[in-house]
N, CA, C and O atoms as a Tripos MOL2 file, in Angstrom:
@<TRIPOS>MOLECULE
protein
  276   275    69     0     0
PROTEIN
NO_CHARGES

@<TRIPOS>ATOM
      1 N         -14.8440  -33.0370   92.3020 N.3       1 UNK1
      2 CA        -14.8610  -33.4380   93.6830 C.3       1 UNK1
      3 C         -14.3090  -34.8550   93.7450 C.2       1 UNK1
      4 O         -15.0560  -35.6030   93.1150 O.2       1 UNK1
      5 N         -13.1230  -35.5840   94.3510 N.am      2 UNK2
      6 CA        -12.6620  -35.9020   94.6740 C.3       2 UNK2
      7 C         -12.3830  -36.6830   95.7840 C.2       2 UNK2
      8 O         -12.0680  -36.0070   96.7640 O.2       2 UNK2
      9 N         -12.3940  -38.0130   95.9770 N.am      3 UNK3
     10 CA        -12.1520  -38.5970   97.4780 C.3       3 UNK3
     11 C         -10.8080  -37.6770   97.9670 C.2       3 UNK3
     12 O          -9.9420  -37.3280   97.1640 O.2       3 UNK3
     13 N         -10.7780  -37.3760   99.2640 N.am      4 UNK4
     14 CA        -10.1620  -36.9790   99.8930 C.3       4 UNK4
     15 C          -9.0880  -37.8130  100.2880 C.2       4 UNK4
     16 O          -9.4130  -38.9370  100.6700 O.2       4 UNK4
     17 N          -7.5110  -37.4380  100.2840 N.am      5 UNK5
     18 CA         -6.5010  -38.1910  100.5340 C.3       5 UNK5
     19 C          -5.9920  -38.2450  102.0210 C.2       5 UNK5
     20 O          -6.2280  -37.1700  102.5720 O.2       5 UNK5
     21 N          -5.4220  -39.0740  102.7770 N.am      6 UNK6
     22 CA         -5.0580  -38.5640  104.1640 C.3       6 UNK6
     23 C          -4.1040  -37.0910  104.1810 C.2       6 UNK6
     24 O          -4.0050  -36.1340  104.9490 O.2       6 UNK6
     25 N          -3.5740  -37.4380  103.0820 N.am      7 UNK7
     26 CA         -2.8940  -36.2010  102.9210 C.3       7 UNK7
     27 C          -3.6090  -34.7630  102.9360 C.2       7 UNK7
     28 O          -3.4290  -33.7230  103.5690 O.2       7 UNK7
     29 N          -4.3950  -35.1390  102.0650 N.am      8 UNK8
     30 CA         -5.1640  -33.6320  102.0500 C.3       8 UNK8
     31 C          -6.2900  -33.4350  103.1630 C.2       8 UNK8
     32 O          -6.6520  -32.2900  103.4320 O.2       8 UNK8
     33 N          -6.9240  -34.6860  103.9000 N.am      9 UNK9
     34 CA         -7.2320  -33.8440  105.3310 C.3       9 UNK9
     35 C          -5.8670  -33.6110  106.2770 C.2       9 UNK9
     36 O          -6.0310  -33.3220  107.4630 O.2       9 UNK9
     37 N          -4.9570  -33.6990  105.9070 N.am     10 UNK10
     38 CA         -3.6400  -33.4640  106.9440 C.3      10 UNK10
     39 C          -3.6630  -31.9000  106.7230 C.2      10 UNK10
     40 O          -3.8180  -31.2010  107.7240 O.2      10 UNK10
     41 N          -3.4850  -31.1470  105.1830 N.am     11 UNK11
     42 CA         -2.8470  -30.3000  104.7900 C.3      11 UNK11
     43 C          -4.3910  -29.6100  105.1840 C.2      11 UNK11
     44 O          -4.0920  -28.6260  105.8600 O.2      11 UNK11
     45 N          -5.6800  -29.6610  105.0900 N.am     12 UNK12
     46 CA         -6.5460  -29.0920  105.5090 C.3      12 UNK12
     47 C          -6.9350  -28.6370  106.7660 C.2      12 UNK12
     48 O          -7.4590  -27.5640  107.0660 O.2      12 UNK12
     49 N          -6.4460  -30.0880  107.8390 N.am     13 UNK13
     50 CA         -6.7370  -30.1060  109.2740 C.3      13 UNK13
     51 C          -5.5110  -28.8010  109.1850 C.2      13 UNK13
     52 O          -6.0080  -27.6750  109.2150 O.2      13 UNK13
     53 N          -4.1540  -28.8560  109.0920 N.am     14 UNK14
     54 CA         -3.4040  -27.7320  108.6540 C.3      14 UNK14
     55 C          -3.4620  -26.2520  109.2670 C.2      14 UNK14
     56 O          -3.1110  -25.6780  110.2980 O.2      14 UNK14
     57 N          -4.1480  -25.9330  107.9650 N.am     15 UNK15
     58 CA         -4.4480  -25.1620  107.6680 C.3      15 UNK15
     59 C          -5.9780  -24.4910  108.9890 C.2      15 UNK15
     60 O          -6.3600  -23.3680  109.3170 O.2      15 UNK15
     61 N          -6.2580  -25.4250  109.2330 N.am     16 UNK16
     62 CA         -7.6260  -24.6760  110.0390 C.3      16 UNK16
     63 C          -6.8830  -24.5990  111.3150 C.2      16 UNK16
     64 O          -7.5410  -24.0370  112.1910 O.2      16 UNK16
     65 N          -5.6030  -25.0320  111.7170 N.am     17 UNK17
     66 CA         -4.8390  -25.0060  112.8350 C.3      17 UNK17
     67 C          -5.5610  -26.0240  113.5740 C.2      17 UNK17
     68 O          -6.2950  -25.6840  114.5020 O.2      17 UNK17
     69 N          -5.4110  -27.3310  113.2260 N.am     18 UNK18
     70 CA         -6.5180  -28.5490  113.9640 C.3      18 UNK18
     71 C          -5.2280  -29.4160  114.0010 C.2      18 UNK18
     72 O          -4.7130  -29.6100  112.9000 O.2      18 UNK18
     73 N          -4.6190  -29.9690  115.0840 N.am     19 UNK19
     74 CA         -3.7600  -30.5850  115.1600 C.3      19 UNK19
     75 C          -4.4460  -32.1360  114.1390 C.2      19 UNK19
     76 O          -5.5950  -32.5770  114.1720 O.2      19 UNK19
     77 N          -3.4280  -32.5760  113.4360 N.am     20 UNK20
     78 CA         -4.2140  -34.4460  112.9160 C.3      20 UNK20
     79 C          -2.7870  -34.8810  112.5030 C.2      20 UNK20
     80 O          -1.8950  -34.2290  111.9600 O.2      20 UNK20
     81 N          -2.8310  -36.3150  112.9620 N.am     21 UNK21
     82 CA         -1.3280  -36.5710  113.2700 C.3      21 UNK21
     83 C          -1.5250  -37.5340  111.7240 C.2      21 UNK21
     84 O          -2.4440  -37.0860  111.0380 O.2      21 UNK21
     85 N          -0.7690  -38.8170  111.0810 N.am     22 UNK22
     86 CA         -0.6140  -39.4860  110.0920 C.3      22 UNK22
     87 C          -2.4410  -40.3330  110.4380 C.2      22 UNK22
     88 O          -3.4420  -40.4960  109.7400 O.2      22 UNK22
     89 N          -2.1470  -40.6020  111.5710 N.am     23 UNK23
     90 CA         -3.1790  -41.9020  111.9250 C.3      23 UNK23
     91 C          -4.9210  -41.1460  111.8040 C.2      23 UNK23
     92 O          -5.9040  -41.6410  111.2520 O.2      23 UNK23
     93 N          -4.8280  -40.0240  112.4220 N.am     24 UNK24
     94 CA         -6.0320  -39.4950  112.2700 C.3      24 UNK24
     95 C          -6.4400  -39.2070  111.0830 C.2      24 UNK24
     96 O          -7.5090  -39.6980  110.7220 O.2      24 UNK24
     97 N          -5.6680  -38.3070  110.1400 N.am     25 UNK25
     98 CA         -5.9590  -38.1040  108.6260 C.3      25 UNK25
     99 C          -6.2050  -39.4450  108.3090 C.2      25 UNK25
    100 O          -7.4240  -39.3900  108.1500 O.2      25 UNK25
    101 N          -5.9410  -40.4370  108.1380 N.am     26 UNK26
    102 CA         -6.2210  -41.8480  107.5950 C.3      26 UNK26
    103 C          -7.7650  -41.9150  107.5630 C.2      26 UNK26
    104 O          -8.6040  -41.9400  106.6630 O.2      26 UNK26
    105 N          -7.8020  -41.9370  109.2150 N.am     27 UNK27
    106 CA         -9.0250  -42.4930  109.3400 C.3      27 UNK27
    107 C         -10.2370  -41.6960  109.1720 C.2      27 UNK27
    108 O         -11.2440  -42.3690  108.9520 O.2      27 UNK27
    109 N         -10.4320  -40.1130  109.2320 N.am     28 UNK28
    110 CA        -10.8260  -39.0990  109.1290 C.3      28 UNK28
    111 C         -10.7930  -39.4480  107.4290 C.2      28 UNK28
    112 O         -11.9800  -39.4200  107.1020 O.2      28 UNK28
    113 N          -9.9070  -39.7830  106.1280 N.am     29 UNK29
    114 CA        -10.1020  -39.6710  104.8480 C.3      29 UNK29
    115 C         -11.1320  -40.8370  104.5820 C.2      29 UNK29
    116 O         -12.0910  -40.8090  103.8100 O.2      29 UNK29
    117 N         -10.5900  -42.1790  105.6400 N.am     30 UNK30
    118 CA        -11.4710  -43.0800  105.4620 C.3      30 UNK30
    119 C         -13.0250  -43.6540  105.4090 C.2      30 UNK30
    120 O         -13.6440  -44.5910  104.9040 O.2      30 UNK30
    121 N         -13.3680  -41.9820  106.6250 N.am     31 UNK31
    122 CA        -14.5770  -42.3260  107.1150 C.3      31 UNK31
    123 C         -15.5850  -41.3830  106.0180 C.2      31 UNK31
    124 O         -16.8060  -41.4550  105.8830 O.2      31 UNK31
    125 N         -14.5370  -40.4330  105.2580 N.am     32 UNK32
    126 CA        -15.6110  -39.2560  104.3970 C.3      32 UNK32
    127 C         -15.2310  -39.9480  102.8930 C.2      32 UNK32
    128 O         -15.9090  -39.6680  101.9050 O.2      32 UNK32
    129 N         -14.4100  -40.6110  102.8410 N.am     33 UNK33
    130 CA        -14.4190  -41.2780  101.5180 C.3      33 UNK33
    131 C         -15.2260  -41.8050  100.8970 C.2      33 UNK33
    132 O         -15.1310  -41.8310   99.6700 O.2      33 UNK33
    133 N         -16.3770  -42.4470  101.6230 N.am     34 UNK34
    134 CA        -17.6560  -43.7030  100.6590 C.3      34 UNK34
    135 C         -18.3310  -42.2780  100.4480 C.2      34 UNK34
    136 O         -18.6130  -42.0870   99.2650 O.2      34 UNK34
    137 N         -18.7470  -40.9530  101.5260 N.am     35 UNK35
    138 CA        -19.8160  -39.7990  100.7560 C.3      35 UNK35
    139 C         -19.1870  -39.3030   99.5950 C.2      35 UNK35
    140 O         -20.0920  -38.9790   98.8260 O.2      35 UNK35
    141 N         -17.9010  -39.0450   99.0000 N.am     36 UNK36
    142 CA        -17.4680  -38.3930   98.0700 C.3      36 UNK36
    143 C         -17.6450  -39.9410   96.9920 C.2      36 UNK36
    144 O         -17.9050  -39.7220   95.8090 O.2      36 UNK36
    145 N         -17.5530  -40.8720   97.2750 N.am     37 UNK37
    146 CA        -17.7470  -41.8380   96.3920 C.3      37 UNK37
    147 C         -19.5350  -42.1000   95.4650 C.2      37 UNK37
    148 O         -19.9240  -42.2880   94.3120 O.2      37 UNK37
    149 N         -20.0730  -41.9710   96.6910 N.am     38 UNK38
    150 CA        -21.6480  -41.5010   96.5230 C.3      38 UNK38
    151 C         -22.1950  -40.4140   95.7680 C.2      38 UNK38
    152 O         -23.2160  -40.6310   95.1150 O.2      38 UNK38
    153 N         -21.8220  -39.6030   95.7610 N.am     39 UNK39
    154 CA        -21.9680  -38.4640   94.9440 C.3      39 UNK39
    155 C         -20.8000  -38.1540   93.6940 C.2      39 UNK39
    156 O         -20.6180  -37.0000   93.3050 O.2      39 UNK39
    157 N         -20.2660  -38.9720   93.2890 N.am     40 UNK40
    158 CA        -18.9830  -38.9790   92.3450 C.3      40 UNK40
    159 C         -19.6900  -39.2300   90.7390 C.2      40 UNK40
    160 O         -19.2110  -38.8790   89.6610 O.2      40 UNK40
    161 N         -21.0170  -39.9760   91.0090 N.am     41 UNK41
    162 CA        -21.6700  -40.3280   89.5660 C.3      41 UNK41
    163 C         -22.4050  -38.7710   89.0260 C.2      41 UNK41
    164 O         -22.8080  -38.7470   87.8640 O.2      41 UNK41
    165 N         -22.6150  -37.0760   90.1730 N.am     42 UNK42
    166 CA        -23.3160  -36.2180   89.7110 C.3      42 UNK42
    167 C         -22.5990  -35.5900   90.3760 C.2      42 UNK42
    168 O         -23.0810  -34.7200   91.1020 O.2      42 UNK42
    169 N         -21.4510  -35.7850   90.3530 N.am     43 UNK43
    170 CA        -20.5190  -34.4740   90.6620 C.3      43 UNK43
    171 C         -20.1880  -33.2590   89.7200 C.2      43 UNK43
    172 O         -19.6050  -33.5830   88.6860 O.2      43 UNK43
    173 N         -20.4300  -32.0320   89.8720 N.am     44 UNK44
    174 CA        -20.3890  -31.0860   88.6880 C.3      44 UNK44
    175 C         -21.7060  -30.5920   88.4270 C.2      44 UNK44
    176 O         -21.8870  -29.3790   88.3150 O.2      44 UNK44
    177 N         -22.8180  -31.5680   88.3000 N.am     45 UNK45
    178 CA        -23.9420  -31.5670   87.9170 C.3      45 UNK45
    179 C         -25.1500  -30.6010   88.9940 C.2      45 UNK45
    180 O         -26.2890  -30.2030   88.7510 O.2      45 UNK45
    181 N         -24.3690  -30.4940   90.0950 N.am     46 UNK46
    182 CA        -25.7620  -29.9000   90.7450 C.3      46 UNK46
    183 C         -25.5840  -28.4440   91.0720 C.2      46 UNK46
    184 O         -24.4890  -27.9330   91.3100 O.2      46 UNK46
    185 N         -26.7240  -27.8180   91.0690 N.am     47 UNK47
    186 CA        -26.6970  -26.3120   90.6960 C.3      47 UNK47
    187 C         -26.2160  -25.6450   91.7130 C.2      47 UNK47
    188 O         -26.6660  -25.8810   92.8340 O.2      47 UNK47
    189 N         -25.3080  -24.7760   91.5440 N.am     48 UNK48
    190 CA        -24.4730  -24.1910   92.9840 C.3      48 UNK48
    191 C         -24.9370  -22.6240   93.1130 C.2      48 UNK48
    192 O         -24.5000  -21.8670   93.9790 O.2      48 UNK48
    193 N         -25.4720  -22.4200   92.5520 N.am     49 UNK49
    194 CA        -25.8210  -20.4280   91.9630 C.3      49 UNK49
    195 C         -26.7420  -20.4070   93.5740 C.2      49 UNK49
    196 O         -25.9820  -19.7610   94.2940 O.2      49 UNK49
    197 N         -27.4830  -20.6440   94.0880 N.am     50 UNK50
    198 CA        -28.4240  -20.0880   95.1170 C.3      50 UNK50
    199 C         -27.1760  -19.4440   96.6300 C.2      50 UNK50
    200 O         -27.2630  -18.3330   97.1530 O.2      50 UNK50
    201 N         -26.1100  -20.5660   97.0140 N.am     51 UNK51
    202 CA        -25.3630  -19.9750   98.4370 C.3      51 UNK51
    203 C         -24.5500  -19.1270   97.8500 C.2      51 UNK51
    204 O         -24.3730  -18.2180   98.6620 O.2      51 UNK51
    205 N         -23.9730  -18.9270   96.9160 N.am     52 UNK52
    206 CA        -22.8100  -17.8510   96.6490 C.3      52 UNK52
    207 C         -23.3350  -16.4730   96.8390 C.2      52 UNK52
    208 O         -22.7810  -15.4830   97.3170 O.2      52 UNK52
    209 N         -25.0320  -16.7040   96.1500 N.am     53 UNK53
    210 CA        -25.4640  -15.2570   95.8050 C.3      53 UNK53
    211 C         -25.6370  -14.9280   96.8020 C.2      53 UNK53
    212 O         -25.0520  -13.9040   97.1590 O.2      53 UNK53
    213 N         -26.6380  -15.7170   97.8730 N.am     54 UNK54
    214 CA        -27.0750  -15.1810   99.2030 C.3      54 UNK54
    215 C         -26.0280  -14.6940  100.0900 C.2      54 UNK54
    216 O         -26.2410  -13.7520  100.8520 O.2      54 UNK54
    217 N         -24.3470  -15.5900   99.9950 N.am     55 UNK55
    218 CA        -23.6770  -15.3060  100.6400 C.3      55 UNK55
    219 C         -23.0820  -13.6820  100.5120 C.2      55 UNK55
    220 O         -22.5750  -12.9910  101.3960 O.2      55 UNK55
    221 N         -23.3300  -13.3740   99.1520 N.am     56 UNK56
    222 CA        -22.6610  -12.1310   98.6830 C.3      56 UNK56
    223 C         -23.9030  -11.4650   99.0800 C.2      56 UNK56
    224 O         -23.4740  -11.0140  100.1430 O.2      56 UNK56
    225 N         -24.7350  -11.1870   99.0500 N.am     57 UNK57
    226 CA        -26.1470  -10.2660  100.0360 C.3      57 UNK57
    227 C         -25.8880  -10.5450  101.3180 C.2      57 UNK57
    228 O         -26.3690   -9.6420  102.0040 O.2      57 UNK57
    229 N         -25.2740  -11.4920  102.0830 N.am     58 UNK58
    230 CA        -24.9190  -11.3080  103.4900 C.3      58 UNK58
    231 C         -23.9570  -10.2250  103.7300 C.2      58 UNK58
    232 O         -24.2280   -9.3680  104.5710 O.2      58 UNK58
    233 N         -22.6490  -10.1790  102.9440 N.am     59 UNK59
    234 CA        -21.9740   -9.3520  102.7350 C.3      59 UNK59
    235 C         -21.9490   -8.1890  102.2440 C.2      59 UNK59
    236 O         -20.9500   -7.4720  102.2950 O.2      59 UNK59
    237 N         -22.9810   -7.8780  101.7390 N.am     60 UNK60
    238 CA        -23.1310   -6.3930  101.3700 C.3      60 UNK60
    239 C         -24.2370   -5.7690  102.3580 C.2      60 UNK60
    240 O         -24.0620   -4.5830  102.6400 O.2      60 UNK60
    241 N         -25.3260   -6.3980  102.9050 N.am     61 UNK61
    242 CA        -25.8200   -6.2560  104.4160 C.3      61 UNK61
    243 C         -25.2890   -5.9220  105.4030 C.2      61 UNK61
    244 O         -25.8930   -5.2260  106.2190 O.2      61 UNK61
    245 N         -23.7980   -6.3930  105.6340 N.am     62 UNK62
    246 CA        -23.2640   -6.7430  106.6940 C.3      62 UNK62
    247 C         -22.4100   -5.0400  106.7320 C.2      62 UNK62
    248 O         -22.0870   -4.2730  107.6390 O.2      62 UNK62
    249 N         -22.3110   -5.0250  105.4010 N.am     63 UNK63
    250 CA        -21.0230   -3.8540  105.1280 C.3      63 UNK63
    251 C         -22.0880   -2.8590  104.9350 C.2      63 UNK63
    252 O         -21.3920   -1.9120  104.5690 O.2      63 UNK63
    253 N         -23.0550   -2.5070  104.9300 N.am     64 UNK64
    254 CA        -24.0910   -1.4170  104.9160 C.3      64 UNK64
    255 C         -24.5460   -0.9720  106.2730 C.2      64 UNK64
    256 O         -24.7020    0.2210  106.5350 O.2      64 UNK64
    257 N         -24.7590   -1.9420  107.1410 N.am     65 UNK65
    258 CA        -25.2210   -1.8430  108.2770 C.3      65 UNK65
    259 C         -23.5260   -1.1900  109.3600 C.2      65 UNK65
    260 O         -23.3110   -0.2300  110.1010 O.2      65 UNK65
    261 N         -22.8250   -2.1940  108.9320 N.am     66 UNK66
    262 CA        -21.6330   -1.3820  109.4560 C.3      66 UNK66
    263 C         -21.2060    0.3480  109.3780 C.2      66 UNK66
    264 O         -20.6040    1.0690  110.1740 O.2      66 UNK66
    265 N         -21.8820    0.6350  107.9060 N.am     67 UNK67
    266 CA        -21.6940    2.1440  107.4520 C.3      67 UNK67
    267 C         -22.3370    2.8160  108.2910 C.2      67 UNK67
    268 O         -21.9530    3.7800  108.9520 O.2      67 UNK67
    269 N         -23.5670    2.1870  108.2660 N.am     68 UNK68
    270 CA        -24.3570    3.1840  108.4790 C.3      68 UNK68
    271 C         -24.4280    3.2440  110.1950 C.2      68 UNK68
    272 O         -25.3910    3.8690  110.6390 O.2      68 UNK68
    273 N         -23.6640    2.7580  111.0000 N.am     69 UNK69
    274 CA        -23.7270    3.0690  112.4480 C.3      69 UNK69
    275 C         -22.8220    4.1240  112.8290 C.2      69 UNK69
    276 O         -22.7630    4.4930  114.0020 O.2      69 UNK69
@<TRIPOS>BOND
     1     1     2 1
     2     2     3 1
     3     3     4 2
     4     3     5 am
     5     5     6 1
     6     6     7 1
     7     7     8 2
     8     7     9 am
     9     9    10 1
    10    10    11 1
    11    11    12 2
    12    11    13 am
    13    13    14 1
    14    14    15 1
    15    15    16 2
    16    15    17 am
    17    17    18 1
    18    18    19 1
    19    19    20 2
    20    19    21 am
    21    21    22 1
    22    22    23 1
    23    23    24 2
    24    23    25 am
    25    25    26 1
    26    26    27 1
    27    27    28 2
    28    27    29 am
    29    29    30 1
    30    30    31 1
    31    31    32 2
    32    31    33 am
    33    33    34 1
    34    34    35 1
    35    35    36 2
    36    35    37 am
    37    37    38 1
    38    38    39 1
    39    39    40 2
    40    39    41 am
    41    41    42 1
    42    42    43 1
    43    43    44 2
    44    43    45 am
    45    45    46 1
    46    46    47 1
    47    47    48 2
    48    47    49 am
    49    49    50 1
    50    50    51 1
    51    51    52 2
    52    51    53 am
    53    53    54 1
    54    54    55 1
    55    55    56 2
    56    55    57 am
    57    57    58 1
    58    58    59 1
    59    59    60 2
    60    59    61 am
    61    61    62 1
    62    62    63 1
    63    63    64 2
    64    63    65 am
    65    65    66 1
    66    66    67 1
    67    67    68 2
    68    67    69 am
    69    69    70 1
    70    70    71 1
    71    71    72 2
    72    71    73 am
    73    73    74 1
    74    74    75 1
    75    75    76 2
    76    75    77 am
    77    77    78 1
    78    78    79 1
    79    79    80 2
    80    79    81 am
    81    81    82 1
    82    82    83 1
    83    83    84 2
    84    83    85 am
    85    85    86 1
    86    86    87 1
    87    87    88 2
    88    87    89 am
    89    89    90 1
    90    90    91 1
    91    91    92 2
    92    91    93 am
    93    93    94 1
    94    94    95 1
    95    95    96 2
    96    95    97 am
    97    97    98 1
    98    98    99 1
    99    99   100 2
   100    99   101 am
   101   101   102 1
   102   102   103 1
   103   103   104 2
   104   103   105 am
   105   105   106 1
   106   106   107 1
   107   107   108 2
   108   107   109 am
   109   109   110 1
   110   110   111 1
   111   111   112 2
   112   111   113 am
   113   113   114 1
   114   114   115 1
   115   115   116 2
   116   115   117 am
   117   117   118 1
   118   118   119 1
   119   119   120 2
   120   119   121 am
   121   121   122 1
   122   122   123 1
   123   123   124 2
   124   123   125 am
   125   125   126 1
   126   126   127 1
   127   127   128 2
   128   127   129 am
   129   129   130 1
   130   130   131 1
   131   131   132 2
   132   131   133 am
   133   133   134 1
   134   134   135 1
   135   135   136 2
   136   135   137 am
   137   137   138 1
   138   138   139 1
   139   139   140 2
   140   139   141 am
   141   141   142 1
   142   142   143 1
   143   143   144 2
   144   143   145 am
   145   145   146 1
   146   146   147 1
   147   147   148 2
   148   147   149 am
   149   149   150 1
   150   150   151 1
   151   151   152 2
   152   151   153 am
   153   153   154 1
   154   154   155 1
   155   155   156 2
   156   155   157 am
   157   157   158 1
   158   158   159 1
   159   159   160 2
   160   159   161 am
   161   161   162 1
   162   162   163 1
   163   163   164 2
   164   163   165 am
   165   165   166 1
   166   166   167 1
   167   167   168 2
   168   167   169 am
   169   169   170 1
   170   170   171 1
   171   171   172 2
   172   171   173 am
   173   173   174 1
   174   174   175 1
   175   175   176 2
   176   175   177 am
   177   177   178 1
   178   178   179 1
   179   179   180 2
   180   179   181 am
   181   181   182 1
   182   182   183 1
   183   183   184 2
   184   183   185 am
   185   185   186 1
   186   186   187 1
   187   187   188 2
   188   187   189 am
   189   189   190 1
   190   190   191 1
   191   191   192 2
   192   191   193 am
   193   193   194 1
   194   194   195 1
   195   195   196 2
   196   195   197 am
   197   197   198 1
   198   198   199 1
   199   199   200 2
   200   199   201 am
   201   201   202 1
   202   202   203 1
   203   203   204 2
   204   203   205 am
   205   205   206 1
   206   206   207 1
   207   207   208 2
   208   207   209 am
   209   209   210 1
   210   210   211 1
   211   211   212 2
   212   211   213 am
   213   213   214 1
   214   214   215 1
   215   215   216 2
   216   215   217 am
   217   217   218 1
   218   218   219 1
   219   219   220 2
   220   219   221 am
   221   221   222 1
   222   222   223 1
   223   223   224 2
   224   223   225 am
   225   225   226 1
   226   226   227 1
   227   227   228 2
   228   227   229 am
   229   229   230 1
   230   230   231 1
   231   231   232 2
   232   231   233 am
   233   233   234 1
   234   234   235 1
   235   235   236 2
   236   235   237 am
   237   237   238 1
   238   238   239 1
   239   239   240 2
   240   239   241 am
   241   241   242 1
   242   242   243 1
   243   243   244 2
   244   243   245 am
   245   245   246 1
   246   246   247 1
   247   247   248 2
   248   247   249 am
   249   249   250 1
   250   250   251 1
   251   251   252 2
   252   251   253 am
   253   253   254 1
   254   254   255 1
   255   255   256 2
   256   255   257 am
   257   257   258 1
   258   258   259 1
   259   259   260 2
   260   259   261 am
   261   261   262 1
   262   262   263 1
   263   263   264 2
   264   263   265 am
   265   265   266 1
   266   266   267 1
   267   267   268 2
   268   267   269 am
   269   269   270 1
   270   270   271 1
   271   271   272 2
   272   271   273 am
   273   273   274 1
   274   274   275 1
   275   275   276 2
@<TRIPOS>SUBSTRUCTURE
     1 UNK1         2 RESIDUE 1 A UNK
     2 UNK2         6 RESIDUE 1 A UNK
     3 UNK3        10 RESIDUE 1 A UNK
     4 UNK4        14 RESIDUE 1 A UNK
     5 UNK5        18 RESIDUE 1 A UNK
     6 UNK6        22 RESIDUE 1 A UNK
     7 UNK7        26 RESIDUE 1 A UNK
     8 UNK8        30 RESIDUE 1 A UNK
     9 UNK9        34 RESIDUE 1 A UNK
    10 UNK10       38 RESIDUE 1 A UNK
    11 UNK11       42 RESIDUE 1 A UNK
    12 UNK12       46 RESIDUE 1 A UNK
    13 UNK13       50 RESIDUE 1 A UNK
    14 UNK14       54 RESIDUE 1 A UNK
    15 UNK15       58 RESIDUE 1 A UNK
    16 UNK16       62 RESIDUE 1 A UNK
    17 UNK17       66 RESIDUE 1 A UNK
    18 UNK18       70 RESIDUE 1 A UNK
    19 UNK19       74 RESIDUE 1 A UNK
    20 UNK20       78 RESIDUE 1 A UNK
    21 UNK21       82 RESIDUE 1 A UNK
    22 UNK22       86 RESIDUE 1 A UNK
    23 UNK23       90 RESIDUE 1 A UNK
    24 UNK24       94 RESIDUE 1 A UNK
    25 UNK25       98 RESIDUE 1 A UNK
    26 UNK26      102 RESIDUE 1 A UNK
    27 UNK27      106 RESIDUE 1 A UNK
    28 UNK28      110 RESIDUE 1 A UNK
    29 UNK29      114 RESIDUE 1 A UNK
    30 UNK30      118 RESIDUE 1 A UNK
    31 UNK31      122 RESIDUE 1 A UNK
    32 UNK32      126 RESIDUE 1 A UNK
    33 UNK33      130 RESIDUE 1 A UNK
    34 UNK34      134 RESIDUE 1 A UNK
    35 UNK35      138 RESIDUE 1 A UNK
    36 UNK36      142 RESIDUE 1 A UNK
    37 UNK37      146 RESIDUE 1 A UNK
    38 UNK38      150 RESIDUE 1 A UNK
    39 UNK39      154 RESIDUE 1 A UNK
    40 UNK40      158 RESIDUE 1 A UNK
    41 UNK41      162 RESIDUE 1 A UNK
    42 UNK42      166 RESIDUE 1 A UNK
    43 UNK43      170 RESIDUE 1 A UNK
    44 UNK44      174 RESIDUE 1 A UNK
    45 UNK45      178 RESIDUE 1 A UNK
    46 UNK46      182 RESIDUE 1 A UNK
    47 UNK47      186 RESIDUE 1 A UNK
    48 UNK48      190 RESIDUE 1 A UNK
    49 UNK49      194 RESIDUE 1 A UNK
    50 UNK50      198 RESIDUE 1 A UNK
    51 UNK51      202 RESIDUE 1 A UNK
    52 UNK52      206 RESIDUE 1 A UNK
    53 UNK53      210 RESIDUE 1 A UNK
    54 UNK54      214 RESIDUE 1 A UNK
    55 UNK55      218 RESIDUE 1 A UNK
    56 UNK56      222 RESIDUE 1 A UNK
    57 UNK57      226 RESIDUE 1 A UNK
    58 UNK58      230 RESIDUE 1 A UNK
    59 UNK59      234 RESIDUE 1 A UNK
    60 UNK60      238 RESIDUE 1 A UNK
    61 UNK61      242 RESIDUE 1 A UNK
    62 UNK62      246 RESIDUE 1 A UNK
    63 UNK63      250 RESIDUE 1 A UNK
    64 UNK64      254 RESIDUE 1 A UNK
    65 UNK65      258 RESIDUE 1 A UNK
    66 UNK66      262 RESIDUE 1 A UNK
    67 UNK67      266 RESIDUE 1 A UNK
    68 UNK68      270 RESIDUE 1 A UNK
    69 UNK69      274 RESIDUE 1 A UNK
């Protein structure tokens, strides 16, 4: 995880179809930059296994309940 570049909230804003011109990505990288700096000493380190799984039981819920109507 990574400070975020203006560039890459440009190519992100992008992508979500969010208009962000040079000046906004700047300041938008500027303002999320000190949290990615904050968390940069236990980055990697914290346990990610609990939302993936639940997310994949949302999805197989979602696709069961769909069947079965």
């Amino acid at each position: 995880m990574t400070r975020p570049t203006p560039k890459d909230v440009k190519v992100i804003a992008h992508v979500a179809d969010v208009p962000a011109d040079d000046e906004v990505a700047t300041r938008i990288a500027n303002s999320i930059g000190p949290a990615f700096d904050g968390f940069a000493p236990i980055s990697g380190t914290l346990p990610f296994d609990l939302e993936p799984a639940s997310f994949l039981l949302a999805q197989i819920a979602q696709k069961i309940e769909k069947v079965s109507k």
